[in-house]
N, C-alpha and C positions, 0 to 999 in steps of 0.2 A: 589156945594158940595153935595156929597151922601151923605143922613142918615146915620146915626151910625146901621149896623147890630148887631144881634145880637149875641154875643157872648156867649157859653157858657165857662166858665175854667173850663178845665180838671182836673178829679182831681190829685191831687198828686200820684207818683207810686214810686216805690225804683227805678224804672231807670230814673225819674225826679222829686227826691225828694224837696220838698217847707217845709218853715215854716208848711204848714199844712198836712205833710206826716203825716200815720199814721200805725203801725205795725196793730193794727184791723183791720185798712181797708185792709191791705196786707191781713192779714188771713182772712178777710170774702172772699176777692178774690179768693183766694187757696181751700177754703170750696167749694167757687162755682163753681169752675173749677172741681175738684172733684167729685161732685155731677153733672157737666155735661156731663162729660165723662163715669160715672157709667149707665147714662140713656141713653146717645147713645150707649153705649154695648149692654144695655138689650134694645131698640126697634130695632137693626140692628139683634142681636141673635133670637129675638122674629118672625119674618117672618120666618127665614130659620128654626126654631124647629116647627113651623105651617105646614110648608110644608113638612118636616121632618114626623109628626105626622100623614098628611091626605094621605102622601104617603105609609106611615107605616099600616094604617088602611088599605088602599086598597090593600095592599101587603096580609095582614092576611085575608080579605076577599076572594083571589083568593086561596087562598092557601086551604082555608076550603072548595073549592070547589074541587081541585083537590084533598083531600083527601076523600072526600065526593063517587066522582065519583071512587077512586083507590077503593072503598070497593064496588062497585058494580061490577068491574071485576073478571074475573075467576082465583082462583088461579094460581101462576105463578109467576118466580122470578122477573118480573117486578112490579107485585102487591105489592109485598113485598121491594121491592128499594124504590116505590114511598111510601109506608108506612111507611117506615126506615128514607126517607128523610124526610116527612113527621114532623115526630118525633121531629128530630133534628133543623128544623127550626123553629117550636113552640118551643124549649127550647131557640133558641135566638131570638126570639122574644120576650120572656120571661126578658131575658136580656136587652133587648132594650128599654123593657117597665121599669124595676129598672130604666135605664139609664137616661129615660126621667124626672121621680120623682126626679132625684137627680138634675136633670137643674132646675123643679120646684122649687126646695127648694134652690139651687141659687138662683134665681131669688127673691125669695120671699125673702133672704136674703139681697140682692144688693137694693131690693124696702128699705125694714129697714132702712138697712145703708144711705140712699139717705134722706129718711126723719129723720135722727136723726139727718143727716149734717145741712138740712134746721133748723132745730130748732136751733140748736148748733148755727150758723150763727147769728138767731134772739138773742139772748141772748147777743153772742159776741158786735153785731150791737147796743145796747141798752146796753148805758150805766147805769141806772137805775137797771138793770139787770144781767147786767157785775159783778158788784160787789156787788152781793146776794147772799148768801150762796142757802138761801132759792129758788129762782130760779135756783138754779143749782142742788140741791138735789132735785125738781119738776121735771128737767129733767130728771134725773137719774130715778127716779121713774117712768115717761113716758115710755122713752127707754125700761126697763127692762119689764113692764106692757105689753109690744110687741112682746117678747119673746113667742113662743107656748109653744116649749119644756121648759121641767127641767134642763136638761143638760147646753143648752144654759144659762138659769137665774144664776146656781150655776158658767159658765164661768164669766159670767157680776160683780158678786157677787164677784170672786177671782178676778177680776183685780181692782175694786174698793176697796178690802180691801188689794191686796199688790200694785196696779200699776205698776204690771209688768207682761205684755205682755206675754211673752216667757212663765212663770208661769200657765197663765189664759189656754192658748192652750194648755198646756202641759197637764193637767189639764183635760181640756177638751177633748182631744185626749183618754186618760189611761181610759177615762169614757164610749167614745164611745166604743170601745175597750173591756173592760168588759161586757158592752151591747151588744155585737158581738157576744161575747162568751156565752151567755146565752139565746138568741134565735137566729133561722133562718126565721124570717118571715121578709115581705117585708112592710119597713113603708111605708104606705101612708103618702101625704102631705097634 
């Protein structure tokens, strides 16, 4: 007769659900599938804006060169094309570079959201915790404490005092918006 192996039980799932299903564990599940998918986006995205950026750099590198070199030729309407062009491609390169800070700040948002999940997760996971006011307004407090901008904290702020979504964005949106209109410079992240 062989030893008894060892068996592990699986745990329960809603597609084989047992006495010891459990809706938490569903949603810690969903939390972490979510949060898996958020970070496989952002390292698959993260190479190709790498290479994006060092190609981008050497792009503006050659470029300073041949405008560098167009101003030591002799007047001529070539001199003047490559100066014209010149021109026009620093202005979207210009663009390219806004383009790049706003993947930053994706990204940097996508990281947030990823670790608010993990937290969220811990809290749900732990029952002790589950049902504590007090640890869920610690979270919220965390989360928010995350935020750089103002914008962002006064969105956090409207969904937690109406919890509703469509509100907090909208919200948020009418603010970016106004801030649009009142300057043109370009935020860093």
């Amino acid at each position: 007769m062989e030893p008894a192996k060892n068996f592990a039980v699986t745990p329960s799932t809603s597609a084989r659900p047992d006495l010891d299903w459990s809706q938490v564990r569903e949603t810690i599940m969903m939390l972490n599938l979510a949060v898996a998918q958020i970070e496989m986006a952002l390292k698959e995205s993260s190479g190709s804006v790498e290479i994006l950026t060092d190609s981008f750099t050497g792009m503006y590198g050659n470029l300073m060169v041949l405008v560098k070199a167009a101003h030591e030729l002799p007047e001529s309407s070539v001199k003047h094309s490559i100066e014209e062009t010149g021109v026009v491609v620093s202005s979207q390169m210009q663009q390219a570079i806004v383009a790049f800070q706003f993947y930053d700040r994706l990204s940097q948002r996508l990281s947030h959201a990823c670790r608010s999940l993990d937290e969220l997760t811990a809290i749900v996971n732990d029952p002790s915790r589950l049902y504590n006011p007090f640890s869920w307004h610690t979270l919220q407090q965390h989360i928010r404490s995350k935020y750089t901008m103002e914008d962002e904290k006064l969105m956090f702020d409207k969904l937690l005092e109406t919890g509703n979504v469509q509100a907090a964005l909208s919200e948020y949106v009418s603010l970016k918006q106004e801030q649009a209109g009142e300057t043109s410079d370009i935020e860093l992240f």
